[in-house]
MIKOL-732447 format. One line per field, with one value per atom (N, C-alpha, C, O): residue in three letters; atom name; x, y, z. Coordinates in steps of 0.1 Angstrom, whole numbers, always signed. Atoms other than C-alpha are relative to their C-alpha. Example, Ala and Ser with C-alpha at 12.3 -4.5 7.8 and 13.67 -1.06 7.14 Angstrom:
resn <- [ala / ala / ala / ala / ser / ser / ser / ser]
name <- [N / CA / C / O / N / CA / C / O]
east <- [+9 / +123 / +9 / +19 / -9 / +137 / -8 / -3]
north <- [-12 / -45 / +12 / +12 / -11 / -11 / +11 / +22]
up <- [+0 / +78 / +0 / +7 / +0 / +71 / +8 / +9]
REM end
This chain:
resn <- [unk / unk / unk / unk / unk / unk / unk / unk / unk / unk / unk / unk / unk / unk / unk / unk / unk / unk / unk / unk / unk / unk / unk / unk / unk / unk / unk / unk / unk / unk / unk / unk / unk / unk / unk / unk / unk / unk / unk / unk / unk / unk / unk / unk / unk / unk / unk / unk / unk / unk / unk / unk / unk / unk / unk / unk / unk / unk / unk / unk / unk / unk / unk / unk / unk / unk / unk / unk / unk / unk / unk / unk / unk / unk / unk / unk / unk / unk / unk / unk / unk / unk / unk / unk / unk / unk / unk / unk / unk / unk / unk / unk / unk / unk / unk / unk / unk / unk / unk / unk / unk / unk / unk / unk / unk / unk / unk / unk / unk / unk / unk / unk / unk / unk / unk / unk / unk / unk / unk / unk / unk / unk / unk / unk / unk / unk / unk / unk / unk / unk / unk / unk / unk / unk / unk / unk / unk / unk / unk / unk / unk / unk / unk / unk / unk / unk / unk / unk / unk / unk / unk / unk / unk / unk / unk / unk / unk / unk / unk / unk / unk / unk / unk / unk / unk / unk / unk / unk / unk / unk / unk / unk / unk / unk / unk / unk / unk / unk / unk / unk / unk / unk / unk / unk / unk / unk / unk / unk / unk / unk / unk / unk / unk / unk / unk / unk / unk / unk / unk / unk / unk / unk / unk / unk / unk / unk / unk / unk / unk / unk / unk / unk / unk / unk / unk / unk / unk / unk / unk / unk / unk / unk / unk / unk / unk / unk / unk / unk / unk / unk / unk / unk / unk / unk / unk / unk / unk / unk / unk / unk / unk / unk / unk / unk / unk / unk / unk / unk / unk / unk / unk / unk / unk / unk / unk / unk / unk / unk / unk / unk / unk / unk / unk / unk / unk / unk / unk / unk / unk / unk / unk / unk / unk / unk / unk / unk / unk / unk / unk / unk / unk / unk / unk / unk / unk / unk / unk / unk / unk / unk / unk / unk / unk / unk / unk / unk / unk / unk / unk / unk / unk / unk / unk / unk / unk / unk / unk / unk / unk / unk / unk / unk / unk / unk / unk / unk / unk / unk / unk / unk / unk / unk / unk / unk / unk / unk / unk / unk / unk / unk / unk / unk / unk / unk / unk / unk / unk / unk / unk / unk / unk / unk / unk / unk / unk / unk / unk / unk / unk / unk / unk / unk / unk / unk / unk / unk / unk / unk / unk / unk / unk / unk / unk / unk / unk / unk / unk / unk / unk / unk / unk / unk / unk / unk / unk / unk / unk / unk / unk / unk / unk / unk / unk / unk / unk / unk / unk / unk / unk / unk / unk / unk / unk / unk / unk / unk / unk / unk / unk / unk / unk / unk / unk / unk / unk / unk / unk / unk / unk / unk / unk / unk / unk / unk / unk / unk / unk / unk / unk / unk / unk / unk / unk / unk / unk / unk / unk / unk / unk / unk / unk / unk / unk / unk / unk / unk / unk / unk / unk / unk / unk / unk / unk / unk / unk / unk / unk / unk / unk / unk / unk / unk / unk / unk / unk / unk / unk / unk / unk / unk / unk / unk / unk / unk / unk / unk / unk / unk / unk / unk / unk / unk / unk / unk / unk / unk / unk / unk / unk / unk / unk / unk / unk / unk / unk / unk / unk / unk]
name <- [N / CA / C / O / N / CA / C / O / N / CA / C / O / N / CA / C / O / N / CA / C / O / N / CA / C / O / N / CA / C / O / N / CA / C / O / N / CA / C / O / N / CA / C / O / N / CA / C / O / N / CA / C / O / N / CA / C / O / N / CA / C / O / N / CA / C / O / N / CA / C / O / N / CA / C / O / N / CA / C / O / N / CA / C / O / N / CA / C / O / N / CA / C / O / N / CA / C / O / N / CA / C / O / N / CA / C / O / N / CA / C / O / N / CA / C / O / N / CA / C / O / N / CA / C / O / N / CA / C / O / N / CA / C / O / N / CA / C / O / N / CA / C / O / N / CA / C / O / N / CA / C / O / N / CA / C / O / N / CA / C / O / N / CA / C / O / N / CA / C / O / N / CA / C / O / N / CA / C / O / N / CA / C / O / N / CA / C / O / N / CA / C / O / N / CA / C / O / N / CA / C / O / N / CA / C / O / N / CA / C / O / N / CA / C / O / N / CA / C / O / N / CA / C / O / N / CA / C / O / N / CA / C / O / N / CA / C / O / N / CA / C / O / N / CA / C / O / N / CA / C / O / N / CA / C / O / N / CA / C / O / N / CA / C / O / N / CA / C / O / N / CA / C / O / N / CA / C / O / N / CA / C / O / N / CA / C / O / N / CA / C / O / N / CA / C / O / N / CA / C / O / N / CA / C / O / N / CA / C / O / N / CA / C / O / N / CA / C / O / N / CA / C / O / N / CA / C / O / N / CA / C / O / N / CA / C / O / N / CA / C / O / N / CA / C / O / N / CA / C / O / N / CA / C / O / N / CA / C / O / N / CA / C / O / N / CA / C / O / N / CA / C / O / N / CA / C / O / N / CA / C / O / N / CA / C / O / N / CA / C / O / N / CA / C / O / N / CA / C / O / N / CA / C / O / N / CA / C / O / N / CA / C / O / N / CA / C / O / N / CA / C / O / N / CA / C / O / N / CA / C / O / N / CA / C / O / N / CA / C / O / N / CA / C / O / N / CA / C / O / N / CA / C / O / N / CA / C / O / N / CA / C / O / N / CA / C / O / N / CA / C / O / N / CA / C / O / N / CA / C / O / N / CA / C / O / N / CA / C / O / N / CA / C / O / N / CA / C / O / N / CA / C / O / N / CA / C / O / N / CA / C / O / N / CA / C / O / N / CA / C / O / N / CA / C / O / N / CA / C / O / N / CA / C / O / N / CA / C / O / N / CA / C / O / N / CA / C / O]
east <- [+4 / +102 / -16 / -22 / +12 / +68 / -5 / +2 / +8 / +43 / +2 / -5 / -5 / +56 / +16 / +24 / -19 / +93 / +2 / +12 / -3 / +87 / -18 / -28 / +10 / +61 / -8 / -17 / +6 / +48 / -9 / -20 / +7 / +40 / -12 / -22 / +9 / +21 / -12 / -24 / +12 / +1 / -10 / -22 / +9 / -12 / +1 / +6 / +8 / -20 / -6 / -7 / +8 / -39 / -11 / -21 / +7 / -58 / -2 / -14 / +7 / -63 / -2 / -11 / +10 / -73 / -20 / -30 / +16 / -104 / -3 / -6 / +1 / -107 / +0 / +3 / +1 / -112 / -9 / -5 / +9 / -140 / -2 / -10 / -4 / -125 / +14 / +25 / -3 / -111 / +13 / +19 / -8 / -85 / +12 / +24 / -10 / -70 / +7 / +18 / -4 / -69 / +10 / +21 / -10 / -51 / +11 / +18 / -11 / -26 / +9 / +21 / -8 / -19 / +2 / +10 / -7 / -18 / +12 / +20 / -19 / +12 / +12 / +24 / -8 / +26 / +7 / +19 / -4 / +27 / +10 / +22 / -13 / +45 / +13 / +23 / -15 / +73 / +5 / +17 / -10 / +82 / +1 / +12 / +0 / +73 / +18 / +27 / -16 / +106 / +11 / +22 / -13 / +131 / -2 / -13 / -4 / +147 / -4 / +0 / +1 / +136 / +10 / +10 / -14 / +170 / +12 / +13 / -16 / +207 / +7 / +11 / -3 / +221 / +17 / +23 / -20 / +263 / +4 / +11 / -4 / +270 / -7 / -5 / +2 / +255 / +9 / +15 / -11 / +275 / +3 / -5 / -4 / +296 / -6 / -6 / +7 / +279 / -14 / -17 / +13 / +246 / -6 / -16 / +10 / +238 / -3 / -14 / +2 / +246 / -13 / -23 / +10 / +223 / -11 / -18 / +13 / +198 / -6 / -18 / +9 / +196 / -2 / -9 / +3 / +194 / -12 / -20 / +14 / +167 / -12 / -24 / +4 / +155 / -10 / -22 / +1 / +159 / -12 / -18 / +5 / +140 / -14 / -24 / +16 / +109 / -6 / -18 / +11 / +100 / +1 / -7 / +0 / +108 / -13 / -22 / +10 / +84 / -14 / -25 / +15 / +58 / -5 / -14 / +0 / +62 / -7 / -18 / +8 / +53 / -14 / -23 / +20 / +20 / -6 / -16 / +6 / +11 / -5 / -17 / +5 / +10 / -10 / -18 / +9 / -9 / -12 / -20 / +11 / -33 / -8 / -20 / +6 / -37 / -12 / -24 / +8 / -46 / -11 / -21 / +13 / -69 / -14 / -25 / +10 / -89 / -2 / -10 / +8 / -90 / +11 / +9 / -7 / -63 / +14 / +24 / -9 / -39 / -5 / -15 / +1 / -39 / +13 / +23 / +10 / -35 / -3 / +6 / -1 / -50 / +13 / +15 / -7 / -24 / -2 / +4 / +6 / -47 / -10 / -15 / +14 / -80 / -12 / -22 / +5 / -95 / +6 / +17 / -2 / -98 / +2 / -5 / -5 / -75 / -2 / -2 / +5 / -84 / +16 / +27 / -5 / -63 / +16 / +26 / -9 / -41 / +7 / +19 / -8 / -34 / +10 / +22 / -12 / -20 / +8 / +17 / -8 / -2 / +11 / +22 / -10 / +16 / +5 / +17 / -4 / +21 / +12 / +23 / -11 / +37 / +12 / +21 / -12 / +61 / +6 / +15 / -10 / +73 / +5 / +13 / -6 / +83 / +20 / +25 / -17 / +124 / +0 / -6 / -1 / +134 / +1 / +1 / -2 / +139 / -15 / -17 / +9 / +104 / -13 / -25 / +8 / +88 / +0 / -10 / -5 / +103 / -11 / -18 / +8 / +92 / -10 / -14 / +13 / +56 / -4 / -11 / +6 / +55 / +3 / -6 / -4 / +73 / -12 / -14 / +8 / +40 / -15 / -23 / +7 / +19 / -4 / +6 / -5 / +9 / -15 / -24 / +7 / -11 / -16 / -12 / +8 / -44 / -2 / -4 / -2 / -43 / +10 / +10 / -11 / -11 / -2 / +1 / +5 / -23 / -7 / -3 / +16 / -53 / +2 / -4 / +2 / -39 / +16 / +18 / -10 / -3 / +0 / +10]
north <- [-13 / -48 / -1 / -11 / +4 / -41 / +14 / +22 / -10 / -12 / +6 / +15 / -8 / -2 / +3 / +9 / -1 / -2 / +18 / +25 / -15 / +36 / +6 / +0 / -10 / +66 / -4 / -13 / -6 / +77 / -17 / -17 / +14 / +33 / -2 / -9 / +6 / +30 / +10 / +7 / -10 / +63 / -4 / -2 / +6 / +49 / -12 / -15 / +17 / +12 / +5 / -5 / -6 / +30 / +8 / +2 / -5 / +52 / -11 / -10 / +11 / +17 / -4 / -10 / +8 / +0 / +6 / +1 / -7 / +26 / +6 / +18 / -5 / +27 / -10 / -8 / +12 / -10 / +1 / -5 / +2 / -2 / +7 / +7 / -10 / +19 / -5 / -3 / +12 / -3 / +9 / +1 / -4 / +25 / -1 / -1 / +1 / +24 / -12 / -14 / +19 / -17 / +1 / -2 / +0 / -12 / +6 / -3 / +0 / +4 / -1 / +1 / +7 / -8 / -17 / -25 / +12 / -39 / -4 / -13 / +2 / -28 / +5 / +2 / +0 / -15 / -8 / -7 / +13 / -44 / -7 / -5 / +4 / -61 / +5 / -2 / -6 / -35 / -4 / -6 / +0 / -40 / -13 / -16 / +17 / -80 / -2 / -5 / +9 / -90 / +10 / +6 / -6 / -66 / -4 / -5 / +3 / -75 / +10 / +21 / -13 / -59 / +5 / +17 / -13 / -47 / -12 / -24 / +8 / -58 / -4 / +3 / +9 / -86 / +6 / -5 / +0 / -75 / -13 / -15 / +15 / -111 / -8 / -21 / +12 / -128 / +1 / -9 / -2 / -113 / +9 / +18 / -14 / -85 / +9 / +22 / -6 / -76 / +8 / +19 / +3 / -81 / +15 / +20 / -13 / -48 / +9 / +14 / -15 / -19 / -10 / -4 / +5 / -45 / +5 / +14 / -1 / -44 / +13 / +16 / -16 / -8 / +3 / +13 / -1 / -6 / +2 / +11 / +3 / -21 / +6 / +4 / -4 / -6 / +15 / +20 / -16 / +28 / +2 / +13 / -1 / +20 / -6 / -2 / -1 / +7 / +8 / +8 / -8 / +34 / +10 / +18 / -8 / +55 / -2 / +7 / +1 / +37 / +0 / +4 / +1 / +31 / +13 / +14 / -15 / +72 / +2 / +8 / -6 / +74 / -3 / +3 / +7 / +53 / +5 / +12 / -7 / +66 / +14 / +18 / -13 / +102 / +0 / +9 / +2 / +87 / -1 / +3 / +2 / +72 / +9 / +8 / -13 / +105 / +8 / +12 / -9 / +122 / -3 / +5 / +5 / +99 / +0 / +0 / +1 / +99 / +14 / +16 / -17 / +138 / +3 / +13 / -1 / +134 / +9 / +5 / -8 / +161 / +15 / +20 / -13 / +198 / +6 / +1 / -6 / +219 / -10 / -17 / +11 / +198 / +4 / +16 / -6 / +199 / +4 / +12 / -10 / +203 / +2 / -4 / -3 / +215 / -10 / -7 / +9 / +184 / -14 / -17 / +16 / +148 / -9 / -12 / +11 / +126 / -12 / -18 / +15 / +94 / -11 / -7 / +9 / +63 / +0 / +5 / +5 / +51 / +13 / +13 / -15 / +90 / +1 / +2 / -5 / +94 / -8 / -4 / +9 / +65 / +0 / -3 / -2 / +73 / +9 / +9 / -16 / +108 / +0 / +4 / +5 / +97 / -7 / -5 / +12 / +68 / +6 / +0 / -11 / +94 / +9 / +13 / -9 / +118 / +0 / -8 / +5 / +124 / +6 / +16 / -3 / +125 / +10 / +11 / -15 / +162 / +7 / +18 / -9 / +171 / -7 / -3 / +10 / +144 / +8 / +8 / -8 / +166 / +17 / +23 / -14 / +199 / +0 / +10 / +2 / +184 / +1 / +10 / +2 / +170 / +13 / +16 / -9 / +203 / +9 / +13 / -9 / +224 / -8 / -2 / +2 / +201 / -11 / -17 / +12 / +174 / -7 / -2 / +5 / +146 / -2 / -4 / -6 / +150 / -9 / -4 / +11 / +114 / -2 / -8 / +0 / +121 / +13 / +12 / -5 / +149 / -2 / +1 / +1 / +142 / -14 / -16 / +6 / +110 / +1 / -6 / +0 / +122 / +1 / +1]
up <- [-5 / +78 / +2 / -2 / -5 / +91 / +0 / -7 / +3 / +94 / +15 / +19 / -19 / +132 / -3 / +4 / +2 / +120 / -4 / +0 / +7 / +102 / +3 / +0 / -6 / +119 / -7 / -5 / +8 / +89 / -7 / -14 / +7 / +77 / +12 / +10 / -13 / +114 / -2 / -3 / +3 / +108 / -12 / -12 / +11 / +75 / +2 / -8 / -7 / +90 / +9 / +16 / -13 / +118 / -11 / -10 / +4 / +94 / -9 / -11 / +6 / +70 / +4 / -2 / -6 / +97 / +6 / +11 / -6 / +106 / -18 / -20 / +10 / +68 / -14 / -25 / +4 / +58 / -15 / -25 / +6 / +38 / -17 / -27 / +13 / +11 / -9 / -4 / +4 / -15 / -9 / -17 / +3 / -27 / +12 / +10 / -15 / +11 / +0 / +3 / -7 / +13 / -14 / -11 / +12 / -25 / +8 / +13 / -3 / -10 / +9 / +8 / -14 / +24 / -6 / -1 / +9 / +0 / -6 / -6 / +10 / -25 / +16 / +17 / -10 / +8 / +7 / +10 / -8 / +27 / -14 / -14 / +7 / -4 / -3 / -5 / -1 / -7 / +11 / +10 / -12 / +30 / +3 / +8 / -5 / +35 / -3 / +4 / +1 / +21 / +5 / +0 / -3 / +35 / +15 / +22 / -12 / +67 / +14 / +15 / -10 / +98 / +6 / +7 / -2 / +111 / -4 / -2 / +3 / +98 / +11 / +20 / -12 / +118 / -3 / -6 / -2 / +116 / +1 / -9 / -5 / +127 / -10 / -9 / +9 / +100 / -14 / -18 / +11 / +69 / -1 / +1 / +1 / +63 / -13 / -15 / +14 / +32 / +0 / -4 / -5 / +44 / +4 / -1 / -9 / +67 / -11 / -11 / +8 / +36 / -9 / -12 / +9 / +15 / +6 / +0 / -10 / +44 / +3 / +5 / -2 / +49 / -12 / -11 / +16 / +8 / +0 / -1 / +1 / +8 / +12 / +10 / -10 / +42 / -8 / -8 / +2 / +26 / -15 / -17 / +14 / -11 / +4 / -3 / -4 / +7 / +6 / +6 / -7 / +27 / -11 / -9 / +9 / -5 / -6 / -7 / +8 / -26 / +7 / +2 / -9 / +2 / +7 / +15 / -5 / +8 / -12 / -13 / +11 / -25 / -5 / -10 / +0 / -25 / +8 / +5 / -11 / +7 / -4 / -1 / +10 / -13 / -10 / -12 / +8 / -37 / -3 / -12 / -6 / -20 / +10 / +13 / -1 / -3 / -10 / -9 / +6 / -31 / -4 / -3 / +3 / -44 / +7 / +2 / -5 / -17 / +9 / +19 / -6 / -9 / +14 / +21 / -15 / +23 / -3 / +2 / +4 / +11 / +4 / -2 / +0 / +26 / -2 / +4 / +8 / +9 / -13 / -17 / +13 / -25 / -10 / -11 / +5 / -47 / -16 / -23 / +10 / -78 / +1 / +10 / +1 / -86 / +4 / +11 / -1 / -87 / +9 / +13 / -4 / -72 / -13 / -22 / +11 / -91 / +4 / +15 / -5 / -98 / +5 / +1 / -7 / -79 / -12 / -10 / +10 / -113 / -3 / -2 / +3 / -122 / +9 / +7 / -13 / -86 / +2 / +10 / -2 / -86 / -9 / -5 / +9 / -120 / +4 / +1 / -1 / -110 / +15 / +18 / -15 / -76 / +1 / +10 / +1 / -87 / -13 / -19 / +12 / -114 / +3 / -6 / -4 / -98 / +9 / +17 / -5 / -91 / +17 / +21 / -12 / -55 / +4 / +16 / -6 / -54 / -8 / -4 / +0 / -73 / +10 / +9 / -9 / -46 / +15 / +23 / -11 / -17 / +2 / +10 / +0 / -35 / +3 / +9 / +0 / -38 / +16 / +21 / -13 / -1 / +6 / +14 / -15 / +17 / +2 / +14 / +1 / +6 / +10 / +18 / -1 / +14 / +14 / +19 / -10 / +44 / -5 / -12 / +4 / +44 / +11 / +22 / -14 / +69 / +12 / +23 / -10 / +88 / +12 / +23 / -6 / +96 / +11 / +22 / -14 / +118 / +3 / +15 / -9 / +132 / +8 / +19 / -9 / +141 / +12 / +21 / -7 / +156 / +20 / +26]
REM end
């Protein structure tokens, strides 16, 4: 898988690429790129029958976790409207706070909120 395979992975590689220089961004267009490097970019049917539900498994659990860094690395760096607390949380906070959260209070978090790269560069 790759960073053009899913919108929301190309919108944050386009805003890490005009954003090189900020060593919370390159962190996590870093752990990003390793969640997606090893998963297959699309399930071949013809190679094994097993193979595709694996393939979209793992399809589905990397853009989960790379949804959840991408949030993270929002907050850290102020790219969340509305903020979602008072303050600028630091990088490790947002990172814990993000990859802890259960898939339904991850939803509640994002529906209020969007992240600002993602408009400005849609």
């Amino acid at each position: 898988m790759n960073f053009r395979d899913v919108p929301n992975l190309l919108k944050f590689e386009q805003h890490a690429r005009g954003h090189s220089e900020n060593e919370i961004i390159m962190d996590c267009y870093t752990r990003i790129r390793e969640v997606i490097a090893p998963v297959p970019n699309s399930p071949n049917i013809l190679t094994s029958i097993g193979a595709p539900v694996a393939d979209l498994r793992a399809s589905c659990e990397a853009v989960e976790k790379s949804t959840r860094l991408i949030w993270a690395c929002a907050a850290a760096t102020d790219q969340i409207s509305p903020r979602i607390w008072d303050y600028l949380p630091d990088y490790k906070s947002s990172l814990d706070y993000f990859l802890a959260l259960k898939d339904i209070e991850l939803m509640a978090v994002t529906q209020k909120h969007h992240i600002t790269w993602e408009a400005a560069e849609a």
